[in-house]
C-alpha positions in Angstrom: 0.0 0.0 0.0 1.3 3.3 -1.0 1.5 5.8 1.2 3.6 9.6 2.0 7.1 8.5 2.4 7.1 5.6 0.0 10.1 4.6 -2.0 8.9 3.3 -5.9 11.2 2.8 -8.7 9.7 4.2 -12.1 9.4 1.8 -14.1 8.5 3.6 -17.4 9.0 7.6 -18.6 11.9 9.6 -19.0 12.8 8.8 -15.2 12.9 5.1 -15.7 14.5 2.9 -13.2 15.2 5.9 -10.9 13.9 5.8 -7.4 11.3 8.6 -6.2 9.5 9.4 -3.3 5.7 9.5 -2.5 4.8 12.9 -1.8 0.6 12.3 -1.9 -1.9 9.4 -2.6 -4.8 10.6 -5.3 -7.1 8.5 -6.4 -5.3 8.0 -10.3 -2.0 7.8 -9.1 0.8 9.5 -6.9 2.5 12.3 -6.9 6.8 11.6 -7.1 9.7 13.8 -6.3 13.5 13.1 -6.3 15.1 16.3 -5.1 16.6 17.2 -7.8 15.3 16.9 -11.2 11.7 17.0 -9.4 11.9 19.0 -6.3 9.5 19.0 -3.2 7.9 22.2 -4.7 7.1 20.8 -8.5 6.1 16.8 -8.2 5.2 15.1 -10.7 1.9 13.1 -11.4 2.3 9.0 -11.7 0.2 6.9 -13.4 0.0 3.6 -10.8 1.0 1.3 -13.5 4.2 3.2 -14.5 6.0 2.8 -10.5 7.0 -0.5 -8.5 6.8 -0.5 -4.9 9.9 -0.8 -3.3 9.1 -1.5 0.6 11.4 1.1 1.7 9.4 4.1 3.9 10.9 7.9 4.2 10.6 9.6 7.7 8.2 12.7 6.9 11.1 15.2 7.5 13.2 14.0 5.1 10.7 14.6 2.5 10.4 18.3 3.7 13.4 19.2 2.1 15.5 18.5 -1.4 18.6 18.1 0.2 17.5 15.5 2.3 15.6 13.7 0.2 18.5 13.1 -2.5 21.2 11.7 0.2 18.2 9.5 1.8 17.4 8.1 -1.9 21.0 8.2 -3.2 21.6 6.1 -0.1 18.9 3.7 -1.2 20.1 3.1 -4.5 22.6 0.0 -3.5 19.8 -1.9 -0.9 16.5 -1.9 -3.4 
């Protein structure tokens, strides 16, 4: 079950195979950000179909801020 703070991997798009966090739940998909190329401020609309749930969970401050949110998904990368 997704919720705020999940970690999917995109599994289709120009941000294939990179790993984004959940910033809200709609009812047609999610709403992504990485930090960098998609910042807290801009997300980015995902079709549920197009991510892969990971298992990982993000602590709600880390998600507060770009910064954060890069180093906690860079550090990601090798365990999912």
């Amino acid at each position: 079950m997704l919720k705020r703070g999940s970690v999917v991997r995109s599994l289709a798009g120009r941000d294939k195979d990179s790993l984004l966090a959940v910033v809200e739940v709609t009812e047609k998909g999610v709403l992504i950000c990485d930090g960098k190329e998609r910042p807290v401020e801009r997300p980015k609309f995902k079709n549920l179909r197009h991510i892969g749930e990971t298992g990982a969970q993000l602590p709600e401050e880390t998600i507060s801020r770009n910064k954060a949110l890069r180093k906690a998904l860079a550090g990601l990368e090798d365990c999912v």
